[in-house]
Residue frames as a rotation matrix with the C-alpha (Angstrom) as fourth column:
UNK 1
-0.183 -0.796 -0.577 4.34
-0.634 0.544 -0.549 11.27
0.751 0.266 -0.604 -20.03
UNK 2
-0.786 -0.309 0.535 3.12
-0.617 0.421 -0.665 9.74
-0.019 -0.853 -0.522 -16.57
UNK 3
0.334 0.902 0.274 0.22
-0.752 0.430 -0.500 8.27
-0.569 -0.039 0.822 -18.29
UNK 4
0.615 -0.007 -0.788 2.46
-0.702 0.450 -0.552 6.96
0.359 0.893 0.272 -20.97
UNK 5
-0.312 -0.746 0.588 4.66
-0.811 -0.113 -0.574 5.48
0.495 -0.656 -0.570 -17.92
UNK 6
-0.564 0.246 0.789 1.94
-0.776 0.171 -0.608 4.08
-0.284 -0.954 0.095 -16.44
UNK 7
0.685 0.688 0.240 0.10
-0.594 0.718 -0.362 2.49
-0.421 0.106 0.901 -18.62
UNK 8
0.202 -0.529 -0.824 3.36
-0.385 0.731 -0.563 0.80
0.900 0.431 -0.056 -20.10
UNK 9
-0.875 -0.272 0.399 3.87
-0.478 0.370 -0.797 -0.69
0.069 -0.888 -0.454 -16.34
UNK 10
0.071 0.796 0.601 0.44
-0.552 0.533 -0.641 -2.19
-0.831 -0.287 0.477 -16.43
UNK 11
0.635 0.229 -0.738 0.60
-0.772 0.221 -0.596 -3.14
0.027 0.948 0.317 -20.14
UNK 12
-0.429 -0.840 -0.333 3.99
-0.674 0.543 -0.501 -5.04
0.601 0.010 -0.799 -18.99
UNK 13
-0.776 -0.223 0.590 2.82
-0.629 0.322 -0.707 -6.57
-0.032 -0.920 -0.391 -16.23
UNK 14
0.135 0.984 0.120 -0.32
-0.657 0.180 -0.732 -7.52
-0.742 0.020 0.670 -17.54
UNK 15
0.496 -0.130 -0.859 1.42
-0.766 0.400 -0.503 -9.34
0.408 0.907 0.099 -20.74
UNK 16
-0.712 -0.702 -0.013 4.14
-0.639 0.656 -0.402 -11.27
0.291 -0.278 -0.915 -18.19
UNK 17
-0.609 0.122 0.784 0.92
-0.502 0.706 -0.500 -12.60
-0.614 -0.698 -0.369 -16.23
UNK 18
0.482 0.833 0.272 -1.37
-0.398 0.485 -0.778 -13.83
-0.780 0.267 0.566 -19.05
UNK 19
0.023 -0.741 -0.671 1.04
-0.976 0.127 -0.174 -15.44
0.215 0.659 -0.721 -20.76
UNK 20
0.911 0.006 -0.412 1.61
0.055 0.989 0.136 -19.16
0.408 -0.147 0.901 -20.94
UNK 21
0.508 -0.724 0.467 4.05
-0.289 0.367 0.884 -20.33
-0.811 -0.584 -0.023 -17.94
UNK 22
0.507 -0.493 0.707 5.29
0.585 0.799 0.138 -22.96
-0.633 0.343 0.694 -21.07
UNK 23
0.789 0.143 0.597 6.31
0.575 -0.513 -0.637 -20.00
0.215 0.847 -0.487 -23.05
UNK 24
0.991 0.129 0.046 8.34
0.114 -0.962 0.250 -18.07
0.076 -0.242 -0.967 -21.21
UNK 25
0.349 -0.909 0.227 11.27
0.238 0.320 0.917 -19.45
-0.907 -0.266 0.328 -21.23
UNK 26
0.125 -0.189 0.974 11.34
0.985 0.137 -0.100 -18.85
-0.115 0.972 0.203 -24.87
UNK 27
0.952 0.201 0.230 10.95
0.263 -0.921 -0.286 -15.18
0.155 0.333 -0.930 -24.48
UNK 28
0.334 -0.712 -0.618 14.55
0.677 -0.275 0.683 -15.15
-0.656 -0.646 0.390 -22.44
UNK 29
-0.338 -0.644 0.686 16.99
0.891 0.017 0.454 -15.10
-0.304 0.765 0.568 -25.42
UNK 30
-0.039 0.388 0.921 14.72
0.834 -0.495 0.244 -12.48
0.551 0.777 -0.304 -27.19
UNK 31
0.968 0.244 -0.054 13.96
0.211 -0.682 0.700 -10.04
0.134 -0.690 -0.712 -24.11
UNK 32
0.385 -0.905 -0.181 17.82
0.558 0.073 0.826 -9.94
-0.734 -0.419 0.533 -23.36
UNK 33
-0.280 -0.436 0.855 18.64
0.943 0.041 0.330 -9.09
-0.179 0.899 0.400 -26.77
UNK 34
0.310 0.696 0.647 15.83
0.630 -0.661 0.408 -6.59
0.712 0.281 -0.644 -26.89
UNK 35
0.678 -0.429 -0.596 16.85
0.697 0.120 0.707 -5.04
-0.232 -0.895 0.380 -23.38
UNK 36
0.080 -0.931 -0.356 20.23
0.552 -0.256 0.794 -4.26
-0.830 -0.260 0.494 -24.41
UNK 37
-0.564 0.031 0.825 19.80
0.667 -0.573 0.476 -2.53
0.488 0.819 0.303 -28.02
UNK 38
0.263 0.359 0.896 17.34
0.583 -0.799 0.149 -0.37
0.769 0.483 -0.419 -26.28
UNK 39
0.455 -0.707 -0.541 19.80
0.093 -0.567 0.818 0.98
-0.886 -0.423 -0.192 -23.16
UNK 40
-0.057 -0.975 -0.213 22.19
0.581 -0.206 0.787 1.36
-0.812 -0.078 0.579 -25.55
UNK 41
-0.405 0.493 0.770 20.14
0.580 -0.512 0.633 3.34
0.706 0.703 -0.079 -28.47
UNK 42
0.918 0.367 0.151 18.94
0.232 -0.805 0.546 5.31
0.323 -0.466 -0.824 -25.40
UNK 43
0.362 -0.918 -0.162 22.55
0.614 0.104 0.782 5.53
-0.701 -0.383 0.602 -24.11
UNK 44
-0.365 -0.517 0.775 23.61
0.918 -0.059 0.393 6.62
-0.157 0.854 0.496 -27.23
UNK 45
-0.240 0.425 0.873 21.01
0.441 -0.753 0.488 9.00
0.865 0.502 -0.007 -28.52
UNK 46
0.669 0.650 -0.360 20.41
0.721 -0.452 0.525 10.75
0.178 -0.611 -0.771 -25.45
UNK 47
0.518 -0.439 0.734 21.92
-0.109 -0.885 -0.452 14.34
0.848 0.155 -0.506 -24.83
UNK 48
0.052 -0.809 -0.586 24.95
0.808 0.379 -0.451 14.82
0.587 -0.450 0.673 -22.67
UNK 49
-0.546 -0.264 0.795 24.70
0.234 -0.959 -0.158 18.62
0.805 0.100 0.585 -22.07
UNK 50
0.306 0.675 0.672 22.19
-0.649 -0.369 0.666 18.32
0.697 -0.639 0.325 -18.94
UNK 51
-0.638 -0.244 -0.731 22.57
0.177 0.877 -0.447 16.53
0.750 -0.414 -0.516 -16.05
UNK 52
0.176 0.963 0.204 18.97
-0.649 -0.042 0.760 15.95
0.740 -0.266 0.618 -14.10
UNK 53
-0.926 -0.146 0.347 18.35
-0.348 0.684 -0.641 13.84
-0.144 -0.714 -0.685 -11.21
UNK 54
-0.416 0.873 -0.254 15.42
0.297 0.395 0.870 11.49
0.859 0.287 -0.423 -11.56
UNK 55
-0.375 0.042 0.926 12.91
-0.669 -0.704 -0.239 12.22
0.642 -0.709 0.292 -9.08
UNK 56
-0.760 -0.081 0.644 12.06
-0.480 0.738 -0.474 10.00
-0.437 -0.670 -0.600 -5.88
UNK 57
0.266 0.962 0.064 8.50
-0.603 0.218 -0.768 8.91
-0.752 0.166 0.638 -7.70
UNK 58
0.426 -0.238 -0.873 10.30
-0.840 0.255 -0.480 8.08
0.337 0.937 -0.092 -10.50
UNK 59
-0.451 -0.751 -0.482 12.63
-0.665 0.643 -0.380 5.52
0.595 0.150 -0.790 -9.02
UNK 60
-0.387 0.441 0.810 10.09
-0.607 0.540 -0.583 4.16
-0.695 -0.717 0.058 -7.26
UNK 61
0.671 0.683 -0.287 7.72
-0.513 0.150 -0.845 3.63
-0.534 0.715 0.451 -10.20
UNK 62
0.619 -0.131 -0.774 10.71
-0.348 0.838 -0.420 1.65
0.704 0.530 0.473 -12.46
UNK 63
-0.826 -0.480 0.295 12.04
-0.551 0.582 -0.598 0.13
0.115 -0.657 -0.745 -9.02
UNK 64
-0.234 0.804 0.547 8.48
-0.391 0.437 -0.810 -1.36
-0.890 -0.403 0.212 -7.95
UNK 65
0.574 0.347 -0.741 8.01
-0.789 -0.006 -0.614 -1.80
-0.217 0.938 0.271 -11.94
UNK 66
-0.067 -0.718 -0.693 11.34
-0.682 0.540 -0.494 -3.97
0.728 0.439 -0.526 -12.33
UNK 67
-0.656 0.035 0.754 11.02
-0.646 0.489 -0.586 -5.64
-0.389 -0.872 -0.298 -8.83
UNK 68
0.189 0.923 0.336 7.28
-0.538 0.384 -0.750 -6.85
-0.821 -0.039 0.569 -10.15
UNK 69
0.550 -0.340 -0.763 8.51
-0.717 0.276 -0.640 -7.66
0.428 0.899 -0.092 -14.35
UNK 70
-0.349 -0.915 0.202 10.89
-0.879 0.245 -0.408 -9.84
0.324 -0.320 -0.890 -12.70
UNK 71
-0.740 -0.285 0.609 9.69
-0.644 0.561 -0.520 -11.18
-0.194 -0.777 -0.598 -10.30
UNK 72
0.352 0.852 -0.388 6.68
-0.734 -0.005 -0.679 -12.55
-0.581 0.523 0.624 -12.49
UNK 73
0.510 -0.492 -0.705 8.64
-0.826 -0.053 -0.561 -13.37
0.239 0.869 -0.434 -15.36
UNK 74
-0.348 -0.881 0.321 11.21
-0.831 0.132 -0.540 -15.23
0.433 -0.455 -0.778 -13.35
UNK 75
-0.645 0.443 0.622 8.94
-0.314 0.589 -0.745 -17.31
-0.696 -0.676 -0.241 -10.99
UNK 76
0.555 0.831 -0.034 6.51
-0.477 0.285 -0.831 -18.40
-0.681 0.477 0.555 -14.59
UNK 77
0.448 -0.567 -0.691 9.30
-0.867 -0.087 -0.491 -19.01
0.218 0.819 -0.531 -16.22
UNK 78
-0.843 -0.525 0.118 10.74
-0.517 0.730 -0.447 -21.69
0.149 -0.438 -0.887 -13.79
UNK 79
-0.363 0.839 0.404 7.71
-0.730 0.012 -0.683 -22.58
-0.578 -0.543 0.609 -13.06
UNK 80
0.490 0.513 -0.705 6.71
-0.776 -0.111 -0.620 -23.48
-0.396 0.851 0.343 -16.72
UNK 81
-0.290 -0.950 0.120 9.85
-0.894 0.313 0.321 -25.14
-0.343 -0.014 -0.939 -17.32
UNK 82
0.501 0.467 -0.729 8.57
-0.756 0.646 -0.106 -27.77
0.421 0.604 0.677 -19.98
UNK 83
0.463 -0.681 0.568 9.98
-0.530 0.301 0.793 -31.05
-0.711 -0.668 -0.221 -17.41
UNK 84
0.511 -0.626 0.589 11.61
0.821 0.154 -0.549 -32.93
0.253 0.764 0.593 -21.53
UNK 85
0.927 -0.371 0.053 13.62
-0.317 -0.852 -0.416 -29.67
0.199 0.369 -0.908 -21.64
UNK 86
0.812 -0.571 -0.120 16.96
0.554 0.819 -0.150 -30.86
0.184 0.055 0.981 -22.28
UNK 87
0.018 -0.255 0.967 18.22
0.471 -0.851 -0.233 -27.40
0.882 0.459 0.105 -21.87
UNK 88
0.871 0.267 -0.413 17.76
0.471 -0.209 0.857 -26.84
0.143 -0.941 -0.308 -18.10
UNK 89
0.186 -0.842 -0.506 21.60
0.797 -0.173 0.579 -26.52
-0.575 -0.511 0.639 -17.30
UNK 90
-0.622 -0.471 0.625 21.69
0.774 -0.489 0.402 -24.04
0.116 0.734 0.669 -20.12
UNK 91
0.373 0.843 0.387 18.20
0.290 -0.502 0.815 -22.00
0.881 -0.192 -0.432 -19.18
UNK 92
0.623 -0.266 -0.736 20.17
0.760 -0.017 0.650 -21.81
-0.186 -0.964 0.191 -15.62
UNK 93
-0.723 -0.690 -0.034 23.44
0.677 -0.718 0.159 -19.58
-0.135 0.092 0.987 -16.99
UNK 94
-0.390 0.657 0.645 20.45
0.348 -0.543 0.764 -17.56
0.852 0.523 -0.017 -18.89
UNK 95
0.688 0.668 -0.284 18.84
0.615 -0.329 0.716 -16.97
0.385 -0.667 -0.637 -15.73
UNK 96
0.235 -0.722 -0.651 22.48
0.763 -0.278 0.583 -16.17
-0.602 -0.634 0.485 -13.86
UNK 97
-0.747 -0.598 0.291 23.64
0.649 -0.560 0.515 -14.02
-0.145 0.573 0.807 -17.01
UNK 98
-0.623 0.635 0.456 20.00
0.149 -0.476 0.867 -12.75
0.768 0.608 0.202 -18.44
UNK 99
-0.437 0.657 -0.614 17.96
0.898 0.279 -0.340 -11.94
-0.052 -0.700 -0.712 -15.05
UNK 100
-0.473 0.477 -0.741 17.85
0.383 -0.646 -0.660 -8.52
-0.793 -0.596 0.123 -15.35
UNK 101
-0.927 -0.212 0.310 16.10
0.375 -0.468 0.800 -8.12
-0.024 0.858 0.514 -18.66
UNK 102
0.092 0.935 -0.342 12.28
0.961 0.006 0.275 -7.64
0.259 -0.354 -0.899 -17.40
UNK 103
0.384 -0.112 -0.916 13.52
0.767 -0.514 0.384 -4.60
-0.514 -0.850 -0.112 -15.28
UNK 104
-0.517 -0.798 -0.310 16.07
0.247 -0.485 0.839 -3.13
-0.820 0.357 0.448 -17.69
UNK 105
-0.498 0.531 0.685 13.23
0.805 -0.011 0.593 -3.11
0.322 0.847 -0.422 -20.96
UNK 106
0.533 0.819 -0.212 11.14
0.828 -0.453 0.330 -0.98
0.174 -0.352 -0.920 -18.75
UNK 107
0.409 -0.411 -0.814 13.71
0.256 -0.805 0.535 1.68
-0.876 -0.427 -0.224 -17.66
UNK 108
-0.618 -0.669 0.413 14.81
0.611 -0.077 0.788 1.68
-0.495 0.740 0.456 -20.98
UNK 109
-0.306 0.719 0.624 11.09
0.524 -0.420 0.741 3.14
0.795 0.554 -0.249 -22.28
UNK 110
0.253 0.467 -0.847 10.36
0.932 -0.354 0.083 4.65
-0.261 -0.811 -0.524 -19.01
UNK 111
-0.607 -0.279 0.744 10.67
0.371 -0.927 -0.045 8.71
0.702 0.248 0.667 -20.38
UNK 112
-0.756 -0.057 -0.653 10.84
0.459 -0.758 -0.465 12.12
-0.468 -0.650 0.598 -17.99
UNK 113
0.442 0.824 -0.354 7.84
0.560 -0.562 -0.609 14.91
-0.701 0.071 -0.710 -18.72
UNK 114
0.336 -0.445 -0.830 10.72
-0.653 -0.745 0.135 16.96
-0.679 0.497 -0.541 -20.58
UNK 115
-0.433 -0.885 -0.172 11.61
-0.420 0.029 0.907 14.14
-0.797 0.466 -0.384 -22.77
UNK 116
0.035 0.519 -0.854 10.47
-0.991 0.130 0.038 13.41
0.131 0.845 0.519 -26.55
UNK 117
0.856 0.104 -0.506 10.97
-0.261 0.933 -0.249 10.14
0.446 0.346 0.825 -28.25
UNK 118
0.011 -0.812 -0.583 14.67
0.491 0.513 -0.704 10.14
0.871 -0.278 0.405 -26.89
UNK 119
0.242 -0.103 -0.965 16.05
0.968 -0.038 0.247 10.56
-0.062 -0.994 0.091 -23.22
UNK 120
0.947 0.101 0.306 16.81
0.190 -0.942 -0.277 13.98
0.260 0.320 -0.911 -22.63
UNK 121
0.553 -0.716 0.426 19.37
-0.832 -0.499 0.241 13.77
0.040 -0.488 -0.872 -20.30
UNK 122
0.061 -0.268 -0.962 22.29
0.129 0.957 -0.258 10.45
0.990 -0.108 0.093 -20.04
UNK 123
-0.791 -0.573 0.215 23.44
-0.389 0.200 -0.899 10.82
0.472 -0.795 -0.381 -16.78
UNK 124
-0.339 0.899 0.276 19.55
-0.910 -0.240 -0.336 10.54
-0.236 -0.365 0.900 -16.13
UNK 125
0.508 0.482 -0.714 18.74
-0.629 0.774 0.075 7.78
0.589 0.411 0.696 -18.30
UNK 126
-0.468 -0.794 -0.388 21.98
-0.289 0.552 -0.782 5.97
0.835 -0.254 -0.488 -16.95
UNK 127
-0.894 -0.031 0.448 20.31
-0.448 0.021 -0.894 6.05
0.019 -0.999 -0.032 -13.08
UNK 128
-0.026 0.891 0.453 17.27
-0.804 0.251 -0.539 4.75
-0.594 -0.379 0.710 -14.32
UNK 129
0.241 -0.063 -0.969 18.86
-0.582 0.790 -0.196 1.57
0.777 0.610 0.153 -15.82
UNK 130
-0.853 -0.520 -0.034 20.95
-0.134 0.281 -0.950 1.20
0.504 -0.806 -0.309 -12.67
UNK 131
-0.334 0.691 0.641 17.62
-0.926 -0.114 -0.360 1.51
-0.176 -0.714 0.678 -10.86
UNK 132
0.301 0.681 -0.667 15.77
-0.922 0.386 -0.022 -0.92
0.243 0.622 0.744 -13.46
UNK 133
0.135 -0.455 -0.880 18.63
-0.236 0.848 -0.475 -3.30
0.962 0.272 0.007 -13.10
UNK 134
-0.785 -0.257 0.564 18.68
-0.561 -0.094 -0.823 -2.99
0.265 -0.962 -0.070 -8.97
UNK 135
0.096 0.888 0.451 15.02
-0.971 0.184 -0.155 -3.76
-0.221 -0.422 0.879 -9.17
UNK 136
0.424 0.272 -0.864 15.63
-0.861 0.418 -0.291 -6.64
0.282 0.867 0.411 -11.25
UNK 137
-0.360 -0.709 -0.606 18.06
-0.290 0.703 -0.650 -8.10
0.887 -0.058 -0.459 -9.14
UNK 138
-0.640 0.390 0.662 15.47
-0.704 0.048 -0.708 -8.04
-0.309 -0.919 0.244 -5.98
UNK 139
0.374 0.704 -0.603 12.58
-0.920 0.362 -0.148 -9.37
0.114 0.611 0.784 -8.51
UNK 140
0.142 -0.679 -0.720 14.91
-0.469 0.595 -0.653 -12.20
0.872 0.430 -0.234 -9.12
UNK 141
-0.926 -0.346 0.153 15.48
-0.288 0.381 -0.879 -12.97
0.246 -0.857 -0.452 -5.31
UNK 142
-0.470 0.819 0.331 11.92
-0.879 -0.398 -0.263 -12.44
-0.083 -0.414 0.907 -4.98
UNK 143
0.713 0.339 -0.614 10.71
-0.573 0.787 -0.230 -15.70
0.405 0.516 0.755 -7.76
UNK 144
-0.324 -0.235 -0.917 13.26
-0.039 0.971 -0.235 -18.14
0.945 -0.040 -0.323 -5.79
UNK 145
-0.892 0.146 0.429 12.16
-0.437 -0.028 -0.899 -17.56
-0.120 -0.989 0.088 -2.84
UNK 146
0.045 0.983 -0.181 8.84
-0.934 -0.023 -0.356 -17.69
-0.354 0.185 0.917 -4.15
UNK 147
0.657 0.346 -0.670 9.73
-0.463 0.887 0.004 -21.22
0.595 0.307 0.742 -5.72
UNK 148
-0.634 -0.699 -0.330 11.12
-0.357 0.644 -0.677 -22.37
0.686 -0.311 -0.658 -2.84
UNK 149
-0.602 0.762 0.237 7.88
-0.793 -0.536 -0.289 -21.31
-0.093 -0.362 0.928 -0.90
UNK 150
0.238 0.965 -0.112 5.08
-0.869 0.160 -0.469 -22.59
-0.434 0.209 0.876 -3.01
């Protein structure tokens, strides 16, 4: 499972940076959407009867994972920002409302050595959304700085 972990953290990270900048803004909508069906289909389908603590490696790996998805994502996205887009003031709430979806996809597929296709454990899965979404909200701080910066 820590290969399948890992290479979905490179596989992510590698898709946010070779991407077109002019694109990304399209992905918002869709990544939000996507995001939230799969916390809550892991939410859902995950067993109730255990209650695990993630371990410190782990919350590094989808903290540093969401921190990076983010903070990518975020900073190409504004970047990109087609300057006709008549939509700016609207792409803005999206950012305020939809920031943490980069962060929150990943903890959503991020799975434990003991678990199959679903989570094994919720209270578990739960802490590693909260993580996903913690990272997401640094990531985020990270790309304005960064475009205030550069």
């Amino acid at each position: 499972m820590y290969r399948y972990n890992f290479l979905l953290a490179i596989g992510w990270i590698i898709i946010l940076v070779a991407s077109s900048p002019e694109q990304m803004h399209e992905w918002a909508l869709a990544g939000i959407a996507v995001a939230a069906v799969l916390s809550l289909t892991g939410l859902l389908r995950a067993r109730s009867d255990e209650h695990q603590k993630p371990d410190d490696v782990d919350k590094i790996v989808v903290f540093a994972t969401a921190v990076l998805a983010t903070g990518i994502y975020w900073y190409r996205a504004w970047n990109g920002l087609p300057s006709q887009m008549t939509l700016e003031s609207f792409f803005r709430l999206l950012t305020g409302f939809g920031f943490w979806w980069p962060g929150v996809l990943y903890a959503s597929l991020f799975r434990y050595p003991d678990d199959d296709l679903k989570p094994k454990d919720r209270s578990r899965f739960n802490q590693t959304v909260i993580i996903g979404f913690a990272g997401s909200l640094i990531g985020l701080i990270a790309a304005l700085i960064l475009l205030k910066l550069l």
